[in-house]
PLY file of the C-alpha trace (Angstrom):
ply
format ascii 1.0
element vertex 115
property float x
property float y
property float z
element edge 114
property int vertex1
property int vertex2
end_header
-288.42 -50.23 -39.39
-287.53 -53.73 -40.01
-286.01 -56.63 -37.97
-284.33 -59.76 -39.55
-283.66 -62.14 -38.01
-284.87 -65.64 -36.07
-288.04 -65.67 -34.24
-286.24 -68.59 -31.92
-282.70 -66.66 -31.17
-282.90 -64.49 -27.88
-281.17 -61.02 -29.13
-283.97 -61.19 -31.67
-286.16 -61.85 -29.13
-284.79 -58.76 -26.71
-284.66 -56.64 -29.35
-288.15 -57.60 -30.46
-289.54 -56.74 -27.16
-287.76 -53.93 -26.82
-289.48 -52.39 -29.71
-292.58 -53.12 -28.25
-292.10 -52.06 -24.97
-291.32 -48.82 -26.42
-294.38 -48.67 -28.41
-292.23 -49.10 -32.20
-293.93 -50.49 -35.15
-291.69 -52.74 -36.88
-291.74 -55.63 -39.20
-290.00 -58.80 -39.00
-288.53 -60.90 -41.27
-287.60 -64.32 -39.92
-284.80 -65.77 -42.04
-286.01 -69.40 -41.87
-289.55 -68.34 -43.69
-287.65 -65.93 -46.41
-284.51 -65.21 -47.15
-282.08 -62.19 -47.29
-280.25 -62.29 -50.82
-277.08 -60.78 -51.88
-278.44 -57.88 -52.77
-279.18 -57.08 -49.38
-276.51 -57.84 -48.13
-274.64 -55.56 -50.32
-277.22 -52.50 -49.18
-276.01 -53.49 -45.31
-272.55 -53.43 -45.91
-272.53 -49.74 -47.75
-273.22 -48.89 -43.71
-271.88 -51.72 -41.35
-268.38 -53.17 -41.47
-268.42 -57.06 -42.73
-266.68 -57.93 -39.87
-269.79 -57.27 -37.43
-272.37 -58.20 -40.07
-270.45 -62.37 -40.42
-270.45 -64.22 -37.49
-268.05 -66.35 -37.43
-268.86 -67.22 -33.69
-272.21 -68.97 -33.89
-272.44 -72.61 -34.49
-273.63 -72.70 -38.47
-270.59 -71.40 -38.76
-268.63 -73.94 -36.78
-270.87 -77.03 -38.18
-269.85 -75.51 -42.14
-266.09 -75.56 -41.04
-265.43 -72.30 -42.78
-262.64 -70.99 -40.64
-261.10 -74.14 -42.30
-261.48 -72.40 -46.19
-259.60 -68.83 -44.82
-262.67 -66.62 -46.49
-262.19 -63.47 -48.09
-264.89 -60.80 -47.99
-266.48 -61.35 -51.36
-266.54 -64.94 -50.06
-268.20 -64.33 -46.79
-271.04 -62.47 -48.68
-271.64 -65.18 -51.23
-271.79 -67.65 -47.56
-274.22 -65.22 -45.88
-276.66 -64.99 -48.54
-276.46 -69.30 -48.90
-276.92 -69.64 -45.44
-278.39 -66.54 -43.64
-277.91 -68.19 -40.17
-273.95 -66.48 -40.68
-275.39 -62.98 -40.61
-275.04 -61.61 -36.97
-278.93 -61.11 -35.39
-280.56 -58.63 -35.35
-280.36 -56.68 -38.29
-282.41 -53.70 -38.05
-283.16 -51.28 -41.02
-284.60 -48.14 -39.64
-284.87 -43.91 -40.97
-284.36 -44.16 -44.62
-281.58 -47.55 -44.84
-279.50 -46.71 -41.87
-278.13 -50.31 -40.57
-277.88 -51.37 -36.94
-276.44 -54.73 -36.41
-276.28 -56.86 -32.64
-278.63 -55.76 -29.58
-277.50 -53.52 -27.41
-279.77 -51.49 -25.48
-277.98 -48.08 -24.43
-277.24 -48.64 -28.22
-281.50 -48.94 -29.23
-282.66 -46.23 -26.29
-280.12 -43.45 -27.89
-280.74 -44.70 -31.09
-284.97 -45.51 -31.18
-286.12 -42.94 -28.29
-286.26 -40.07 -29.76
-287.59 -37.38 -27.39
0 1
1 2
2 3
3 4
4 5
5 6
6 7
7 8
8 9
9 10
10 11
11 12
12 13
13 14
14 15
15 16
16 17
17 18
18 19
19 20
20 21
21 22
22 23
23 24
24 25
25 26
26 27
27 28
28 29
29 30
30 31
31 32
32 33
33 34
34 35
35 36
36 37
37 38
38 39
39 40
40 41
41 42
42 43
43 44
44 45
45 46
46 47
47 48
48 49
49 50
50 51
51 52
52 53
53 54
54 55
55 56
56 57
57 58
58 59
59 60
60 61
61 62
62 63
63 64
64 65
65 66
66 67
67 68
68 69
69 70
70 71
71 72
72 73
73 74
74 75
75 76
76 77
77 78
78 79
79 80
80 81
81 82
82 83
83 84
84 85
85 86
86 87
87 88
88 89
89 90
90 91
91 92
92 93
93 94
94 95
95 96
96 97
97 98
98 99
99 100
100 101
101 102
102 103
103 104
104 105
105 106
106 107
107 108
108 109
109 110
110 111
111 112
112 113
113 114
């Protein structure tokens, strides 16, 4: 399993400690000490909708003035792998490629506790 992500940003952070808590080896990448490249991106979106993987509610996003240039997908993927702070945190890569963007809990119990 891997996290990406920012060390600093607290839904990293919960779902950091969540993994812990539950005893859940992971690794983390932080995007400010290495990037995630297009490629990767690409690999996310076969699984998770572009829509949840953008965010176009966080402040990089505000500060570039994008909502200004009316992105397209294709556009929104070049942006994300420029500036990885537009990529929604955490992703987590877990069983074989499968994708889960955002913390949520209920979501990481049903999905990471397997009995």
């Amino acid at each position: 399993m891997t996290i990406y992500g920012i060390k600093t940003c607290s839904t990293v952070g919960k779902a950091r400690k969540f993994m812990r808590e539950n005893n859940i080896e992971f690794d983390f990448v932080d995007y400010k000490l290495e990037s995630v490249d297009e490629e990767k991106i690409r690999e996310w979106l076969k699984q998770v909708d572009i829509h949840l993987l953008f965010n176009s509610r966080g402040k990089k996003y505000r500060d570039l003035k994008l909502k200004e240039l009316k992105l397209n997908d294709e556009d929104k993927i070049k942006w994300m792998a420029k500036e990885n702070y537009l990529i929604k945190r955490p992703v987590i890569e877990y069983d074989n490629n499968k994708v889960h963007v955002a913390y949520n809990e209920e979501v990481y119990k049903e999905t990471f506790l397997k009995n």
